[in-house]
DRENGU-222306 format. One record per residue (C-alpha): residue in three letters; residue number from 1; x, y, z. Coordinates in steps of 0.2 Angstrom, whole numbers, plus 5000, padded with zeros to 4 digits. Layout:
residues N
<ALA, NUM, <X, Y, Z>>
...
END
This chain:
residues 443
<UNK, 1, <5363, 4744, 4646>>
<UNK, 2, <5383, 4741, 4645>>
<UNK, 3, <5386, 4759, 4640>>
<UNK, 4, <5388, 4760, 4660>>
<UNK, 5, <5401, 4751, 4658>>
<UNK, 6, <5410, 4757, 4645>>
<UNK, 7, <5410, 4772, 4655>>
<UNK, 8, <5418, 4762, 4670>>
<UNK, 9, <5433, 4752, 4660>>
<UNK, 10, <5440, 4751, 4679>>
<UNK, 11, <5428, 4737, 4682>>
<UNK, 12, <5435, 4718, 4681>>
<UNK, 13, <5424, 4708, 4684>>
<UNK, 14, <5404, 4707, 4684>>
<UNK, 15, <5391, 4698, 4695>>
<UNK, 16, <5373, 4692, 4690>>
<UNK, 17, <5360, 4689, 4704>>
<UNK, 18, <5344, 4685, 4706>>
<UNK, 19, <5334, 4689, 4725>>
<UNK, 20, <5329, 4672, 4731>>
<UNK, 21, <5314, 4669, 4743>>
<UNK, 22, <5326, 4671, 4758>>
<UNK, 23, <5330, 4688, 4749>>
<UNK, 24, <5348, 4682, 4748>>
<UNK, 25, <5358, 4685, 4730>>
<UNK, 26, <5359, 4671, 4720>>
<UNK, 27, <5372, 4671, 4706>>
<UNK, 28, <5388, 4668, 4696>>
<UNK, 29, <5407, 4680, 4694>>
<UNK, 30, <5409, 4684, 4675>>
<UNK, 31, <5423, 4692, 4666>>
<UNK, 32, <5419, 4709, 4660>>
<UNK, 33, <5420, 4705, 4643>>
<UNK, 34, <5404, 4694, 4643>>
<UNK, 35, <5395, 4707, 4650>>
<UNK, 36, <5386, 4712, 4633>>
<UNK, 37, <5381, 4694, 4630>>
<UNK, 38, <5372, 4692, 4645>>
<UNK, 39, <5365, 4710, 4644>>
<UNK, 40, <5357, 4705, 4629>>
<UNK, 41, <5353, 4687, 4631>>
<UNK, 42, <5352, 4684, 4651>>
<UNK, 43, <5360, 4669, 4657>>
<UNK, 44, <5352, 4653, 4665>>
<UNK, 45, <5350, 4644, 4682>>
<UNK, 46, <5341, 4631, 4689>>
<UNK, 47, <5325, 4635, 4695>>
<UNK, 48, <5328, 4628, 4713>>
<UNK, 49, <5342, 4640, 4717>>
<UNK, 50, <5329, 4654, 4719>>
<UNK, 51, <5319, 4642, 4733>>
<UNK, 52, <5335, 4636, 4743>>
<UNK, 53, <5335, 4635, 4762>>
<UNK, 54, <5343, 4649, 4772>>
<UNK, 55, <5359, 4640, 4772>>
<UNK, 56, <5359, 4639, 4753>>
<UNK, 57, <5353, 4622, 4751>>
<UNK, 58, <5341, 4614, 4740>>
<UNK, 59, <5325, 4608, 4749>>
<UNK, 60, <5322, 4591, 4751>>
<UNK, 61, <5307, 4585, 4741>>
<UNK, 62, <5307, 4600, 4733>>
<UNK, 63, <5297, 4596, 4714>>
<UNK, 64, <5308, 4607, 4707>>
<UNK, 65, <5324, 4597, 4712>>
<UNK, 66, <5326, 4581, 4705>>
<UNK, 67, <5304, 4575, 4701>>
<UNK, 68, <5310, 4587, 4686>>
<UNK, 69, <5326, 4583, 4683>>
<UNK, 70, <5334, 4600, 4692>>
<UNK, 71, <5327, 4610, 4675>>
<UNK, 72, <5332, 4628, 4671>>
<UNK, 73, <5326, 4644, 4670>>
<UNK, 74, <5330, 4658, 4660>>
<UNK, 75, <5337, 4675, 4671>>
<UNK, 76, <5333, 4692, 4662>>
<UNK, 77, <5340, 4710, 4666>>
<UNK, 78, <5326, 4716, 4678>>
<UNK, 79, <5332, 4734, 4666>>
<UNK, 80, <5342, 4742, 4683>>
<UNK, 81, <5355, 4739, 4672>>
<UNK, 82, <5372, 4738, 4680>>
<UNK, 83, <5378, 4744, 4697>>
<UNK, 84, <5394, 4745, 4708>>
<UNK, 85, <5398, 4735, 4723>>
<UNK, 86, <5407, 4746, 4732>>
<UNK, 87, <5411, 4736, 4747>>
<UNK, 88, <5423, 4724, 4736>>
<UNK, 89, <5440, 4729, 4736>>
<UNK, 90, <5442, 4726, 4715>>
<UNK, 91, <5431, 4736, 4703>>
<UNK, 92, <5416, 4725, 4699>>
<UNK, 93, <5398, 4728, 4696>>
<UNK, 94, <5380, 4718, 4699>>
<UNK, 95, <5367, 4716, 4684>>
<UNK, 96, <5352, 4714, 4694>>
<UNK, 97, <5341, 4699, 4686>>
<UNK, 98, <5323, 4689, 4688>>
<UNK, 99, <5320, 4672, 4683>>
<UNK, 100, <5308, 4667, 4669>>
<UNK, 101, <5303, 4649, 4662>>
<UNK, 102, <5311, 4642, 4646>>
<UNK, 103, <5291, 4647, 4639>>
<UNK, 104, <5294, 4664, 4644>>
<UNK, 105, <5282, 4661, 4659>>
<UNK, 106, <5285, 4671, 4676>>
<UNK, 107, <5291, 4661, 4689>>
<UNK, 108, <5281, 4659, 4701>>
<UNK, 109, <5295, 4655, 4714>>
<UNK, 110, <5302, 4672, 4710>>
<UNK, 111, <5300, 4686, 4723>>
<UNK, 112, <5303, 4699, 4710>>
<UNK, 113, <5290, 4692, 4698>>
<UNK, 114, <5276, 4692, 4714>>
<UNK, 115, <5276, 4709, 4717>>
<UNK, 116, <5276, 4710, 4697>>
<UNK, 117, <5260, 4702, 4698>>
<UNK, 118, <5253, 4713, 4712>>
<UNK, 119, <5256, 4730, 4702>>
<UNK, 120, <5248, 4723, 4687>>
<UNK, 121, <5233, 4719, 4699>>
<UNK, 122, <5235, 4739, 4703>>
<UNK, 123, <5239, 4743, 4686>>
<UNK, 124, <5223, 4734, 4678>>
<UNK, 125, <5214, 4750, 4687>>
<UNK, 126, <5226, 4764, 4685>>
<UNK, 127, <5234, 4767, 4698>>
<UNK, 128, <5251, 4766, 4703>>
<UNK, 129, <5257, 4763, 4722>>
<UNK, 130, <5271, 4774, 4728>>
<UNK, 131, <5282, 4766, 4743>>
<UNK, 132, <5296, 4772, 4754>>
<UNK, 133, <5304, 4761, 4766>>
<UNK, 134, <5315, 4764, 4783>>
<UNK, 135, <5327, 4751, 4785>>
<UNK, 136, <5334, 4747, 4806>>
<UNK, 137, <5352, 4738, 4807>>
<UNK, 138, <5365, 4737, 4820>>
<UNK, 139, <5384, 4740, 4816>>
<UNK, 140, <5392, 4724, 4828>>
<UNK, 141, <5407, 4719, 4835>>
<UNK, 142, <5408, 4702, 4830>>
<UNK, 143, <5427, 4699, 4831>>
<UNK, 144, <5428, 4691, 4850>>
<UNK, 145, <5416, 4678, 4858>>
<UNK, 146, <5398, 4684, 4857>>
<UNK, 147, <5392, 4698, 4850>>
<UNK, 148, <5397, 4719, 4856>>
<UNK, 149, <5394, 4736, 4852>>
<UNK, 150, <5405, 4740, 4840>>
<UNK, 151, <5420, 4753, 4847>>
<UNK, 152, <5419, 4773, 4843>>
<UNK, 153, <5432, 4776, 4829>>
<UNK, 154, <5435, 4789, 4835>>
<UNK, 155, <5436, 4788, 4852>>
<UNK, 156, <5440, 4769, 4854>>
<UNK, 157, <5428, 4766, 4866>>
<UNK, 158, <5410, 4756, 4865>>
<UNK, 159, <5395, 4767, 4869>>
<UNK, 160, <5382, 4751, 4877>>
<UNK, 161, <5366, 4761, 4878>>
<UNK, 162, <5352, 4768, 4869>>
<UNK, 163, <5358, 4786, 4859>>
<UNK, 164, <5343, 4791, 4853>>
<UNK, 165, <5345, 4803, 4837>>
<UNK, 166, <5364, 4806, 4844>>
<UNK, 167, <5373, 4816, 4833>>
<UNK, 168, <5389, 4813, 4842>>
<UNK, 169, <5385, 4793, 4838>>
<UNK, 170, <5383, 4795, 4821>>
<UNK, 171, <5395, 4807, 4820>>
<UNK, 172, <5408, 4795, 4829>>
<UNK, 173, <5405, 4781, 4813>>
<UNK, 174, <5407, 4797, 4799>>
<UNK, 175, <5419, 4787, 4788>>
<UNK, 176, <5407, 4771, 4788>>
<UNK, 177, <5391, 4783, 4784>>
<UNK, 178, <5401, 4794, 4769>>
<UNK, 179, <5406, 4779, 4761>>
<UNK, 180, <5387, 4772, 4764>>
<UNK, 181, <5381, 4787, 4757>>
<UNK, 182, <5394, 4789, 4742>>
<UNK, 183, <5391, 4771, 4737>>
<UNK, 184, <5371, 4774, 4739>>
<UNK, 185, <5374, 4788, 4726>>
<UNK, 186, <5385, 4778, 4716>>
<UNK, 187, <5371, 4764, 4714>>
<UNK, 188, <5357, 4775, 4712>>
<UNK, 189, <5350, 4773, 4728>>
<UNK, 190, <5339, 4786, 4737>>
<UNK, 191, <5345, 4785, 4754>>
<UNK, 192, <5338, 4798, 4764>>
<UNK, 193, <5340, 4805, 4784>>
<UNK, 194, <5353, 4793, 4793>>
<UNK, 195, <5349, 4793, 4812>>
<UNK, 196, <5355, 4784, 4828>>
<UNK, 197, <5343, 4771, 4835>>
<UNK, 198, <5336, 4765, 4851>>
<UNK, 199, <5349, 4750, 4852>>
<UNK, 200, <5367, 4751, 4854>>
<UNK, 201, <5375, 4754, 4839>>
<UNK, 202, <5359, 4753, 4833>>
<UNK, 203, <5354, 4765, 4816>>
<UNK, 204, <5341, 4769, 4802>>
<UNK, 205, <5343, 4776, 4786>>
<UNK, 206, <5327, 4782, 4776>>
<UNK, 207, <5327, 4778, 4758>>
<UNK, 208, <5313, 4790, 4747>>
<UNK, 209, <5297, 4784, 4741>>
<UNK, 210, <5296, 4780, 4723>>
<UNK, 211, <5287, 4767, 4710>>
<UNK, 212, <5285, 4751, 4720>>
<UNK, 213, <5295, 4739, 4712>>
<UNK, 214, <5309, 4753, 4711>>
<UNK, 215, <5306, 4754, 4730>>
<UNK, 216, <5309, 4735, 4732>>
<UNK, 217, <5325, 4734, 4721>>
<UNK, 218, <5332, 4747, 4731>>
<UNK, 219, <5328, 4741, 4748>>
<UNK, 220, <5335, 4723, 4743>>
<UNK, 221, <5354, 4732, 4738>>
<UNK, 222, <5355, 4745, 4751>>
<UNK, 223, <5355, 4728, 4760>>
<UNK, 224, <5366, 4721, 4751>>
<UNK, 225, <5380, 4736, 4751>>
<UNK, 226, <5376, 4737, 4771>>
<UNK, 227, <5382, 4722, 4777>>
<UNK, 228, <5396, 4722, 4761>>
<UNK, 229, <5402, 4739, 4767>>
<UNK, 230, <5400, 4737, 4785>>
<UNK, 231, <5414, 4720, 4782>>
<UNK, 232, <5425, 4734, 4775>>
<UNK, 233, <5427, 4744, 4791>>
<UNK, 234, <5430, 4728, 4801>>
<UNK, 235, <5412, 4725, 4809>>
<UNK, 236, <5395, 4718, 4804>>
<UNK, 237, <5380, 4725, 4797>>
<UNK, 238, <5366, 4717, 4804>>
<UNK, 239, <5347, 4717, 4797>>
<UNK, 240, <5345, 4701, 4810>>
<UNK, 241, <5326, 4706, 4821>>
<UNK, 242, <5331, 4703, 4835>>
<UNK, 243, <5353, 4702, 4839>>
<UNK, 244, <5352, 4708, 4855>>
<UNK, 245, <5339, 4698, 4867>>
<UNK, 246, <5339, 4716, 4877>>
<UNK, 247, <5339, 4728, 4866>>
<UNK, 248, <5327, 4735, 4852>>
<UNK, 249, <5326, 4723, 4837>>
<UNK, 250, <5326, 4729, 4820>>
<UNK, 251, <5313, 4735, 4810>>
<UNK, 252, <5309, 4738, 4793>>
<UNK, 253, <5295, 4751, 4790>>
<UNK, 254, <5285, 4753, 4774>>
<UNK, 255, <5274, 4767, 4771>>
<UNK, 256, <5264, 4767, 4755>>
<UNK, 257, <5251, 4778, 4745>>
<UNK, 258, <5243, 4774, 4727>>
<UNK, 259, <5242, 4787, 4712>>
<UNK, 260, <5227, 4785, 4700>>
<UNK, 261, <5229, 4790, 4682>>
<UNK, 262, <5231, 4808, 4685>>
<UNK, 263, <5242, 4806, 4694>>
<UNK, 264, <5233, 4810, 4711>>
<UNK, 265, <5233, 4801, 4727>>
<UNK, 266, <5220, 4790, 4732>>
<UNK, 267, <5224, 4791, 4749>>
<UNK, 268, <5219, 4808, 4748>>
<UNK, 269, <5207, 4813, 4765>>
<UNK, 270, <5203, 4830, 4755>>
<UNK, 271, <5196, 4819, 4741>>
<UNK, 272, <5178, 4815, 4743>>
<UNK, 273, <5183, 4797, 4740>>
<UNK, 274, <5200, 4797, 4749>>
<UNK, 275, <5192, 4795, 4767>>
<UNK, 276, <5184, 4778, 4760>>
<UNK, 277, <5199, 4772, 4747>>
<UNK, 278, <5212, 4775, 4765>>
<UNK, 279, <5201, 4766, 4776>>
<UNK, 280, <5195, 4750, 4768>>
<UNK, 281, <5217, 4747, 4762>>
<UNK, 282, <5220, 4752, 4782>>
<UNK, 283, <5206, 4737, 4784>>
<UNK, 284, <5214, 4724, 4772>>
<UNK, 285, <5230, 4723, 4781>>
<UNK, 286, <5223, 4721, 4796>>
<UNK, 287, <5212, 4709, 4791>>
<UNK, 288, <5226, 4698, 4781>>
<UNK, 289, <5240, 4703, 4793>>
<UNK, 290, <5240, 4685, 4805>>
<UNK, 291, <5241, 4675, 4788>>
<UNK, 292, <5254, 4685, 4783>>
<UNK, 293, <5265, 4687, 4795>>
<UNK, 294, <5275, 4673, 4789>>
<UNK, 295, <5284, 4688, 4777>>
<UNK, 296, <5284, 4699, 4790>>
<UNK, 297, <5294, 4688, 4800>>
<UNK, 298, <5301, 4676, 4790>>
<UNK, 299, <5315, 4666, 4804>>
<UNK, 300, <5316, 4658, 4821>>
<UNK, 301, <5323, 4673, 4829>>
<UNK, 302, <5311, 4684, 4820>>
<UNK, 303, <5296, 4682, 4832>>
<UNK, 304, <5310, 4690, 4848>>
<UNK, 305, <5306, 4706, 4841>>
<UNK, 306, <5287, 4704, 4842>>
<UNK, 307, <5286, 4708, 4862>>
<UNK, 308, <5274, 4721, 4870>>
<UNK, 309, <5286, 4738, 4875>>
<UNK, 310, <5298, 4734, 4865>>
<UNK, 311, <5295, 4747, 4849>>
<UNK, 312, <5287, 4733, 4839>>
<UNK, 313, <5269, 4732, 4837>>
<UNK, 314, <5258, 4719, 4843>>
<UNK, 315, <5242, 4721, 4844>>
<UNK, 316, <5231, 4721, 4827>>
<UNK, 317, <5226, 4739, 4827>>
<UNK, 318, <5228, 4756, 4816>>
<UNK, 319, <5229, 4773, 4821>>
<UNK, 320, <5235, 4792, 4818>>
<UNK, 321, <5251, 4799, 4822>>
<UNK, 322, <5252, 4784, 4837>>
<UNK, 323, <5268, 4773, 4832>>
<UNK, 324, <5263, 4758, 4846>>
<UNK, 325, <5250, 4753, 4832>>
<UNK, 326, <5253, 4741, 4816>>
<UNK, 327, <5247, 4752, 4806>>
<UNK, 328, <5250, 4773, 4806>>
<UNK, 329, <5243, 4784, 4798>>
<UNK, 330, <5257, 4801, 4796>>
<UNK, 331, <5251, 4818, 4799>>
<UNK, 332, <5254, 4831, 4787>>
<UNK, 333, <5246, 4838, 4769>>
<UNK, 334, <5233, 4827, 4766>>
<UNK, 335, <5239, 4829, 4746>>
<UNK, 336, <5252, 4816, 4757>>
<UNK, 337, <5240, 4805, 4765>>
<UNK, 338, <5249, 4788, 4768>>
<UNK, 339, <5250, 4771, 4776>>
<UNK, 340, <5264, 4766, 4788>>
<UNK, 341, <5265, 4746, 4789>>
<UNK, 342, <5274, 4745, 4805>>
<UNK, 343, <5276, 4726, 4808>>
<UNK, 344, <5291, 4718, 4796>>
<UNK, 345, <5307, 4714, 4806>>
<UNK, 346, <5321, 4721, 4796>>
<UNK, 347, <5327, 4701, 4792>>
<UNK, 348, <5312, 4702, 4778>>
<UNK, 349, <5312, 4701, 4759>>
<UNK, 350, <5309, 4717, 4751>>
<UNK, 351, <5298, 4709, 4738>>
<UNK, 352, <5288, 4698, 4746>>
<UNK, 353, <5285, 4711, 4760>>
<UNK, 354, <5280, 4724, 4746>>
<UNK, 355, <5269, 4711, 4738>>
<UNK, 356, <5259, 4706, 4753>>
<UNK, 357, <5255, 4724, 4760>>
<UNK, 358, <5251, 4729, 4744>>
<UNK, 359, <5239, 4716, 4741>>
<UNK, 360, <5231, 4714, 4756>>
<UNK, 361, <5226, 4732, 4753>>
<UNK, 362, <5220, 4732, 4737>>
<UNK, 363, <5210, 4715, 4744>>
<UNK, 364, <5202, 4729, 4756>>
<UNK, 365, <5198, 4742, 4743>>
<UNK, 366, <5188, 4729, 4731>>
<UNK, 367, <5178, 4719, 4745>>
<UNK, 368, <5175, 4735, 4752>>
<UNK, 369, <5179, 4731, 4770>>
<UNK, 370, <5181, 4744, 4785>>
<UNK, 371, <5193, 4743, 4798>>
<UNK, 372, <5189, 4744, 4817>>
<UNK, 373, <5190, 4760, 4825>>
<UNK, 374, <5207, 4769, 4827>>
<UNK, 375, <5213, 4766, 4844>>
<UNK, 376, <5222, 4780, 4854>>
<UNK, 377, <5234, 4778, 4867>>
<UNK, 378, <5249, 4765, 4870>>
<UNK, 379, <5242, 4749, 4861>>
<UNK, 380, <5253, 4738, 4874>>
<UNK, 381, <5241, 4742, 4888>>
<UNK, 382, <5224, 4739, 4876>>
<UNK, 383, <5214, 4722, 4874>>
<UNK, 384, <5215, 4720, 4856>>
<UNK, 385, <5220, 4705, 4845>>
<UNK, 386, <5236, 4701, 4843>>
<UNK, 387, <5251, 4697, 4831>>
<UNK, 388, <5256, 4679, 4828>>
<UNK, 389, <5271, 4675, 4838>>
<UNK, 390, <5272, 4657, 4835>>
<UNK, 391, <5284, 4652, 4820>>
<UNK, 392, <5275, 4635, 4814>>
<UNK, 393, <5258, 4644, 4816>>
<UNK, 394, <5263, 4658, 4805>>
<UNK, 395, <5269, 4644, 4792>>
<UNK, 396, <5254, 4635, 4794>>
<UNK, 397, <5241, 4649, 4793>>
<UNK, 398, <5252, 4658, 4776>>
<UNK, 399, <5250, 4639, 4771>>
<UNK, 400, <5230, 4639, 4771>>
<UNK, 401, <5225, 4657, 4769>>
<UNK, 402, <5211, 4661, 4756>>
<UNK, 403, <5219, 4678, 4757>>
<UNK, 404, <5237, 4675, 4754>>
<UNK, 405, <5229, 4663, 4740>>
<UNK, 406, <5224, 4679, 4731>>
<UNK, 407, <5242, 4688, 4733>>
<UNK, 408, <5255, 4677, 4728>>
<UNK, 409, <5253, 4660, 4715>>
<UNK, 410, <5251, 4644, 4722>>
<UNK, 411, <5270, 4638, 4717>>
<UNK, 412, <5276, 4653, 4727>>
<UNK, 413, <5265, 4646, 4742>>
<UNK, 414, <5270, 4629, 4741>>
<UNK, 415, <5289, 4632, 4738>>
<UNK, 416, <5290, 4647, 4752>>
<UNK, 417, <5283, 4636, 4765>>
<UNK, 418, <5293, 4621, 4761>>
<UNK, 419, <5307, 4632, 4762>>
<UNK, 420, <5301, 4638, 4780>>
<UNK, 421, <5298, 4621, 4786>>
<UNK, 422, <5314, 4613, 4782>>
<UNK, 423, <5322, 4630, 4791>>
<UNK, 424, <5313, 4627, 4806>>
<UNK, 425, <5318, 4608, 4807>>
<UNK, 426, <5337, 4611, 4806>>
<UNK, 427, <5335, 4629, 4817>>
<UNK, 428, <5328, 4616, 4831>>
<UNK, 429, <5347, 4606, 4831>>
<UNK, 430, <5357, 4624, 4833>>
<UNK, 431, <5358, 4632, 4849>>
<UNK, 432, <5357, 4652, 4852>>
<UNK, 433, <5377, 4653, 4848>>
<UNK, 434, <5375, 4644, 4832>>
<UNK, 435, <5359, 4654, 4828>>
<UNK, 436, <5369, 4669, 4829>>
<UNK, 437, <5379, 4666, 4816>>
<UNK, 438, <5368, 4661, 4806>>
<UNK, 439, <5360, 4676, 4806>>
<UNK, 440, <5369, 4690, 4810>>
<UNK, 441, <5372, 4698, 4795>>
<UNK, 442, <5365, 4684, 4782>>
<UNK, 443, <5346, 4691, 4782>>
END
């Protein structure tokens, strides 16, 4: 694992994180020369810090604060190995971890670790899920009062519109989107088509589909080295849902098929089974979707996005080719066939996201459920049930779900929505300004 950097001598200094449930990197600064120690051994943090409030603070009445004395777990290399962070002006790289018990145990208030359990639920019939993701962010202005589209290097001037698929746009930020690519490339991570959004300075870059886990690492970094890099070239980089009330929010796409043992898709329409293996996933995430959409829109800002015309989906629905729906399914080879989970904000946590999709669709495959017809047309303008857009109903439905019961482990429950609730009692005391900056490029 350190033969990366022995092949780096440049690097100085090295940084061990773990994702918390906010999916912010929690971590320490170590000198290079202790990297082989920690490599081997891992290192060690409290428990708590993986559940901390959005603000980075422990939660009150949190059990695994002081009712038990604050205790430790142990962080192991998740087997990345290390990485660069390119968008820090001295050599350093990341050794990705996940957190264990002193016993060896998972923790169950790691995000890593619930997915873990999800693919072994996947893994116990031989299949293998593939996921790609397609990440939304906005590149902001955020040096003045308020927030701006940011100005044209090359021009200087601030484009405030919509440039939809633009070449001329992202053409305009080519020095932000090489070092993005060459840093993506540096760290192993496979991003994809770049395109110019329906928001002003508004993008979305692709990253391939691979192993899910693989999927979810990647997503959580190319996070990362956006809003890192994006502080480089003297703006933010902003995964917040909704940072313009007037403009498109941010979304964070997930399209997903499953492999068997061969190899083959299951998804497959061709298949005899594939028709009957798509449809009852397609109806396990529309039936577990309004206790879940706590992960799919995890902050007070979160629910802006969830508004009718406004390229979020809110109506419970699935359909072909028809992106006004929660759930899409792509045309193309059906040796190809996949779902498109259309509803996360890009403020979400890779992990959990991954996790809950994942699940609820393998809850459809083995209670054998069917999903409502496809609709066709623009889902705005059908009667059809519809998203939760209410924060404390979203924790209080996650809270209580039989179905998210069956996803994640009860310690995750109880310490994500403690987490949730004490987020929503300090957000009530902030107004929108202060909101902002809370957010803009934190989540």
């Amino acid at each position: 694992m350190t033969a990366w950097l022995h092949d780096h001598p440049e690097v100085r200094t090295i940084r061990v994180a773990a994702c918390d449930l906010n999916g912010q990197a929690r971590g320490k600064r170590l000198p290079t020369r202790f990297a082989g120690k920690v490599a081997e051994e891992g290192t060690r943090f409290p428990l708590s810090v993986l559940n901390l409030d959005i603000w980075g603070e422990d939660i009150e009445d949190s059990p695994l604060v002081f009712e038990t004395g604050d205790a430790d777990g142990v962080l192991r290399p998740t087997g990345r190995g290390f990485v660069p962070m390119p968008w820090l002006e001295a050599p350093t790289a990341l050794l990705p971890l996940w957190m264990f018990t002193e016993e060896g145990a998972p923790f169950d208030g790691c995000p890593r670790q619930a997915l873990a359990r999800v693919l072994d639920a996947y893994a116990a019939r031989g299949w293998r899920p593939q996921v790609a993701t397609e990440l939304e962010f906005y590149l902001v202005d955020d040096s003045g009062e308020g927030i701006r589209a940011p100005r044209s290097p090359r021009s200087g001037k601030r484009r405030e519109a919509a440039e939809i698929l633009s070449l001329r746009t992202l053409d305009a930020f080519d020095a932000f989107f090489t070092d993005l690519y060459d840093a993506c490339e540096a760290m192993d991570i496979p991003a994809d088509a770049a395109i110019s959004e329906s928001g002003m300075g508004q993008f979305e870059v692709n990253l391939m589909h691979g192993q899910a886990m693989t999927a979810a690492d990647d997503a959580w970094l190319f996070k990362m080295l956006v809003r890192g890099l994006a502080r480089r070239h003297g703006l933010a980089g902003s995964f917040m849902a909704k940072p313009y009330p007037d403009h498109a929010g941010n979304g964070l796409h997930m399209h997903f098929s499953v492999l068997d043992a061969k190899g083959a898709n299951i998804f497959d329409d061709a298949r005899p089974d594939g028709p009957d293996h798509l449809q009852r996933a397609v109806a396990g995430c529309l039936a577990a979707l309004p206790d879940m959409t706590l992960i799919l829109a995890p902050h007070a800002g979160s629910y802006d996005r969830l508004v009718p015309g406004a390229h979020a989906p809110t109506g419970i629905c699935w359909a072909q080719e028809n992106r006004t729906a929660a759930i899409r399914i792509p045309g193309g080879s059906p040796r190809a066939r996949r779902i498109e989970h259309r509803v996360a904000g890009g403020d979400i946590n890779p992990y959990l996201l991954i996790a809950a999709v994942l699940g609820a669709a393998l809850q459809g495959i083995e209670d054998g459920l069917s999903p409502p017809p496809p609709i066709t047309g623009n889902a705005y303008d059908q009667d059809l049930p519809q998203i939760p857009t209410c924060w404390q109903g979203a924790i209080k439905a996650f809270e209580a779900s039989p179905r998210i019961a069956r996803i994640f482990p009860a310690g995750l429950i109880r310490n994500y929505t403690m987490t949730k609730r004490q987020e929503a009692r300090r957000i009530a005391d902030l107004d929108e300004d202060a909101r902002l900056a809370l957010y803009l490029d934190t989540v």
